[in-house]
N, C-alpha and C positions, 0 to 999 in steps of 0.2 A: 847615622847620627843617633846616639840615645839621650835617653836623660828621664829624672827620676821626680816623681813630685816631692814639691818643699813640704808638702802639709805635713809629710814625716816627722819636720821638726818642731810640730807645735803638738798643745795639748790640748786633747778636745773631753769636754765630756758632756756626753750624751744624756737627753730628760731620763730623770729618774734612777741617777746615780749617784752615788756619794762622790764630793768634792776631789779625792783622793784618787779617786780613778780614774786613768786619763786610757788614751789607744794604747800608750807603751805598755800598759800591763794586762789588755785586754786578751794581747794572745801569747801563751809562751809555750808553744810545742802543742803535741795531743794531751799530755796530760793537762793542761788547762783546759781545751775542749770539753773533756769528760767533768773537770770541777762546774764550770758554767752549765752543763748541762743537770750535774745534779741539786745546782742552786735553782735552777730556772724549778726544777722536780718539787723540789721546799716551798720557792714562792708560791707553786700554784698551789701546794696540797694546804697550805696556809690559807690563802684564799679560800680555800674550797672549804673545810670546815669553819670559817668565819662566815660565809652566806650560807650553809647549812641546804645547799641543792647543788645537784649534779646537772641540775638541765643544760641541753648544748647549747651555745654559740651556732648558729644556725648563720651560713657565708653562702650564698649563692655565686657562683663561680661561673658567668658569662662567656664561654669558649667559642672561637671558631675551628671546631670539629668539620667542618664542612665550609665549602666556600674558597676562595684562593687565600686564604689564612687557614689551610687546613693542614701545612704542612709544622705552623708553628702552635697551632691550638693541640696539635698531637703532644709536644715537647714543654706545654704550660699548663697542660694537664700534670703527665707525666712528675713533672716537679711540684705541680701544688700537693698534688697528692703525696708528693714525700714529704716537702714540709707538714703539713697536717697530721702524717703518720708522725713525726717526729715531735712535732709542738702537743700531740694524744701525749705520747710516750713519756714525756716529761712533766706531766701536769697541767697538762690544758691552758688553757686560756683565763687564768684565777680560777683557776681549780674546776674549768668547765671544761669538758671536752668540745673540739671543734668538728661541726657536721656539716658535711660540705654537700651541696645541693649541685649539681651541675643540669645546666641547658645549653643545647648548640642552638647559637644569632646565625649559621651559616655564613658569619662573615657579611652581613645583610644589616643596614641602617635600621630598615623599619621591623625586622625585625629584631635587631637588638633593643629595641625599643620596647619590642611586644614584651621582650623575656624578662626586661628590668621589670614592666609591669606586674607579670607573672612570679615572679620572686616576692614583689613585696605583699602583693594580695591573695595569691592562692598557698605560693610556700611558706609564707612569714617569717621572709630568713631576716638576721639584723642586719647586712650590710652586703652589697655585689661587689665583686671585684674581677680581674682578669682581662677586658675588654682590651685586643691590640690595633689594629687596623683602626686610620684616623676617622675613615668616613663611619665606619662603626658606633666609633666614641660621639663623634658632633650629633650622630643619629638617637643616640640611648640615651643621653646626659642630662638634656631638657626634664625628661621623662622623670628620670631619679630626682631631679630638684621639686618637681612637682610632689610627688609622693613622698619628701624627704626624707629620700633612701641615700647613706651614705654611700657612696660611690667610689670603687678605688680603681683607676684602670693603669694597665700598666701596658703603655705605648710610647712616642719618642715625641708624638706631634707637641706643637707650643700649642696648640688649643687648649690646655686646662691653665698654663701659666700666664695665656694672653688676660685673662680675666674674662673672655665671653662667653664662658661656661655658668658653671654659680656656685654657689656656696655647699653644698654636697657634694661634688668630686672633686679628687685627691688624685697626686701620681706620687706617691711617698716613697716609692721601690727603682725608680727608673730615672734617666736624667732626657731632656727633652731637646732635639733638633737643635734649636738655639744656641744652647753653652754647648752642646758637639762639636756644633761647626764654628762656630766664635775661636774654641780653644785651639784645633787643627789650621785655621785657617794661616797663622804663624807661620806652621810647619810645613804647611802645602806650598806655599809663595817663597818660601827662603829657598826649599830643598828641590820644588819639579821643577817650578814655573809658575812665571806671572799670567799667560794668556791661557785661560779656560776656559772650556768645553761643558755644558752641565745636560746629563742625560739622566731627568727623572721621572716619577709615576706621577698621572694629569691628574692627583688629587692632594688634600690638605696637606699631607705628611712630605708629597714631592714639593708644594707650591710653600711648604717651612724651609726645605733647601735648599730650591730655587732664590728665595728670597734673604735669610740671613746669611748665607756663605756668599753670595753676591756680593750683600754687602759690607762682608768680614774683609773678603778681597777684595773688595774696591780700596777700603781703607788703610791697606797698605801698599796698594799699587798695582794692584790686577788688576786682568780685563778680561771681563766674561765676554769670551768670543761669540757663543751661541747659544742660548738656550732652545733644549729638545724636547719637550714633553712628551710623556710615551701614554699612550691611554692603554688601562688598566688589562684592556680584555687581548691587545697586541699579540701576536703569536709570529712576527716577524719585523728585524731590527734594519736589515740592508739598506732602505732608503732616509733612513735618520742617519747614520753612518756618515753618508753621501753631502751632508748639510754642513760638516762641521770644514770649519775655514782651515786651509793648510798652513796659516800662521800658527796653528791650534799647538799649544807648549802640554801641555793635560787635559786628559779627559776625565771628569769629575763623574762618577757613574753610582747611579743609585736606582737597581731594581729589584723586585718584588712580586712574589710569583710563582706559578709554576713553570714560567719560559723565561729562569734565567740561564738555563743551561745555551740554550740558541741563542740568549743574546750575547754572553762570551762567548761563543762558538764564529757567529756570524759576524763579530768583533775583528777577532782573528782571522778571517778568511778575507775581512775587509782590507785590512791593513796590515796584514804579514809581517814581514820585520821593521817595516818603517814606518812604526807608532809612534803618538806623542809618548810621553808617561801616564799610567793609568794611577788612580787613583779613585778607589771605589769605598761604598761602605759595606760590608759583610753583607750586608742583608741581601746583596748580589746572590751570596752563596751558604745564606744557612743551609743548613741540612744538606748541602751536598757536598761532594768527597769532592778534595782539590785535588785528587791527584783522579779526576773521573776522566776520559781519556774527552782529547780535545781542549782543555783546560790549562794544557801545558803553554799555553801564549801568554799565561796569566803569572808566569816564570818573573820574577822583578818589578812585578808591580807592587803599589800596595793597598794597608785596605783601615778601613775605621773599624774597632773592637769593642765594646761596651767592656766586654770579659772576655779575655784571650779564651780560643777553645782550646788553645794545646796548654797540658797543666805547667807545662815550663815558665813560659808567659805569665804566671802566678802562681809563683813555686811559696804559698803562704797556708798554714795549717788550716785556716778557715777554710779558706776553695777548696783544699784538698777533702775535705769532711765532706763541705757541701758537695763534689763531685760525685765522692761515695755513697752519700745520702740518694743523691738521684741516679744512680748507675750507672755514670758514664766517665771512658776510660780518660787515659792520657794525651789521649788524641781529639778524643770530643765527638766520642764516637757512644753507642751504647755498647755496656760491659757484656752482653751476650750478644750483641750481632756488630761487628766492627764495620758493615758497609750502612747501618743505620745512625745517620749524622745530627748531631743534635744540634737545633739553636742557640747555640750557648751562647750566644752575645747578646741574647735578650731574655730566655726562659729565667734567669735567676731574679729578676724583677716581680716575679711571682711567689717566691722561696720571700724575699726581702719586704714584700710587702705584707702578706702574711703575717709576719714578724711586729712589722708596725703597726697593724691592727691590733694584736695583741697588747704591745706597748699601751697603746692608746686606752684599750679597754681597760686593764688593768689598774693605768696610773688615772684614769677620770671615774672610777666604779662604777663604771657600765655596767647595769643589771637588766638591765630591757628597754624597750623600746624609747619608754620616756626618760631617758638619760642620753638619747641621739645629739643633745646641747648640747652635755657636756664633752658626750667625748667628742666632737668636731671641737670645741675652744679649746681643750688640752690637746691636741694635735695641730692645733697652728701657733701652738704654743712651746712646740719642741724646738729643737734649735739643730742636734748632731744626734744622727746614727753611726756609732761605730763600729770598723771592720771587726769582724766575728763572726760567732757561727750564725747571727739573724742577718746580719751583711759583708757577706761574702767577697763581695766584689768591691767594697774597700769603704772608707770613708763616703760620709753624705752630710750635706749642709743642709739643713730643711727650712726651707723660705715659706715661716706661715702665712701669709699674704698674699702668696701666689699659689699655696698648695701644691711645692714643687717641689723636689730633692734636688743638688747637685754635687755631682762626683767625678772624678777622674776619667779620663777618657784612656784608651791606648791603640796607637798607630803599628802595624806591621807590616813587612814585607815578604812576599811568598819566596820561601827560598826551599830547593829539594822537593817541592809538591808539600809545604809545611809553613806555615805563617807564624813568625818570629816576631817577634815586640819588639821594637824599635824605638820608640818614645813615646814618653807615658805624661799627658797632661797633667797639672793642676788643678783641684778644684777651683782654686782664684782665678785661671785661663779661662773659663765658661761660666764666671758671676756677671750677671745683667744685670742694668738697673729695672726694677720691676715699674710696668705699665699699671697697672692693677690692683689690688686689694682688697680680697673677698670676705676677709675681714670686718668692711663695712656694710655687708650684705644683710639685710636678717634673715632672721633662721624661722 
């Protein structure tokens, strides 16, 4: 079953463009790339002789270099550092070049905590970003509102759109749990099966899809046969396996880790060929090769994509820049070592968010510290990000009130050891009503 989002046939335009220009003319082949690119060149050098300094934009970049988010802190590095190179290359950030400070949280709450401290008082950078793992984020967040340090993390959990964060962190680059599974859950219930199975990680980010895909699929007539929490530090999946009811029509799977190879592995071994239908999110298998031996059970199932890693899956001049930009191939692989697998269904949340700091700083005259007002109310003030070379991964609707983007989701199925797109959500499929409004918070 395929299908294409409608938002194709509307017209969006994004804060801080002329009426006139909608998605349709934002991309037209590479040589548009290269025009955008040397407008973005103009604005900044514009900017840059209007305040009469080159001082950096100083970004501290919160990484899990270390920790069981070591394998995706390696590949959000990796791409900040190209956006950066690339947003230098073009004219900074109004005309300032971007200096990017990095610290490894180890994947560690309290110390992500320590590092936001450490950016705002020893490094003096203006604004942290990068933070992915949930218990990381609920860990460091507090901190940045105290300090009011603008905060931009880019992770999936509803913790920053629930509203019990605060009014200095942003997810402007990434779409959260919530509109994920809202939009899929459609497509789960029509095409596997109504009785599910949910095998997730015993923290925030498991206990976002424990609880809204429950009850996306309640809501249209599923039955979550069993919930299985896996705690975090698990190195063995055999007796979760054993739990799920043989009425079970899907298995809904979502791990995180370095043991997600044993948990397909021991998947497979459990239930040989008489599986329900699987139905996983990626995050099973970033950065590893689907075609890594053992993984062939994983033949027909399918999987949730933020951003296809194979370039066919988003065969659109922007992704393909942005692919180039961060080095990796058609496979979603890196362009010098094809068995080094890239996160790609979450590292370009770093590339996009980047982008919309920029935006932000730009359009509110961010010059230092004491303009952190303005640019937070010109940023819950935008409304669309459009797909291009700053969002790659397509269309975003940005909910000021909730401090949230939402975007298109895409569904694949592993075919040939290769994950094919299959059906591509809607932004409308994953619009909530917002609980929240951080808007009325003070600053």
């Amino acid at each position: 079953m395929t299908g294409k989002s409608n938002s194709d046939n509307k017209e969006r335009r994004p804060a801080g463009t002329t009426p006139g220009v909608s998605r349709r003319t934002a991309i037209k082949g590479a040589g548009a790339l290269a025009g955008v690119a040397a407008a973005t060149s103009l604005i900044g050098l514009s900017a840059r002789a209007h305040s009469g300094s080159d001082a950096p934009i100083r970004i501290g970049f919160q990484v899990h270099r270390t920790g069981i988010g070591a394998a995706y802190g390696r590949w959000y590095e990796r791409t900040s550092r190209a956006a950066v190179d690339y947003i230098n290359q073009t004219g900074g950030i109004g005309g300032h070049p971007i200096e990017m400070v990095i610290e490894d949280d180890g994947t560690d709450p309290k110390r992500g905590a320590e590092m936001v401290e450490k950016f705002a008082t020893q490094h003096k950078v203006d604004f942290v970003f990068g933070t992915l793992f949930s218990h990381v984020v609920i860990g460091s967040a507090p901190r940045a509102g105290e300090l009011k340090m603008p905060y931009f993390v880019v992770s999936e959990g509803y913790h920053v759109a629930s509203g019990k964060l605060n009014r200095y962190v942003f997810q402007p680059g990434i779409t959260d749990v919530r509109q994920q599974v809202s939009s899929m859950a459609p497509w789960v219930t029509s095409n596997l099966g109504k009785k599910i199975a949910m095998i997730f990680p015993d923290y925030a980010f498991g206990h976002d899809h424990r609880d809204f895909f429950s009850a996306a699929a309640g809501s249209l007539g599923g039955e979550i046969t069993t919930l299985l929490p896996i705690p975090p530090t698990e190195s063995s999946f055999t007796k979760y396996f054993a739990k799920i009811p043989a009425s079970t029509e899907v298995i809904y799977h979502v791990m995180v880790g370095p043991a997600v190879l044993t948990f397909v592995k021991e998947m497979g071994e459990f239930f040989g060929n008489n599986r329900p239908e699987l139905f996983g999110f990626i995050d099973s298998l970033e950065a590893v090769d689907i075609a890594s031996p053992g993984l062939d059970y994983l033949e027909g199932s399918y999987f949730w994509e933020a951003m296809p890693r194979y370039a066919d899956g988003l065969p659109t001049a922007a992704a393909a820049f942005y692919r180039d930009q961060v080095g990796v191939d058609a496979n979603g692989a890196s362009q010098s070592d094809s068995k080094d697998v890239a996160t790609f269904s979450h590292m370009f949340g770093c590339w996009e968010t980047l982008f919309v700091i920029k935006a932000a700083v730009e359009q509110s005259g961010y010059r230092s510290a004491m303009d952190k007002v303005a640019l937070i109310e010109t940023l819950e003030n935008m409304k669309w990000f459009n797909e291009g070379i700053a969002h790659p991964q397509g269309h975003k609707q940005f909910v000021g009130q909730l401090h949230q983007c939402f975007g298109r989701q895409f569904i694949s199925k592993v075919e040939n050891n290769r994950l094919k797109v299959v059906h591509t959500t809607t932004i409308e499929d994953g619009l909530y009503e917002p609980e929240a409004d951080y808007t009325k918070q003070a600053l």
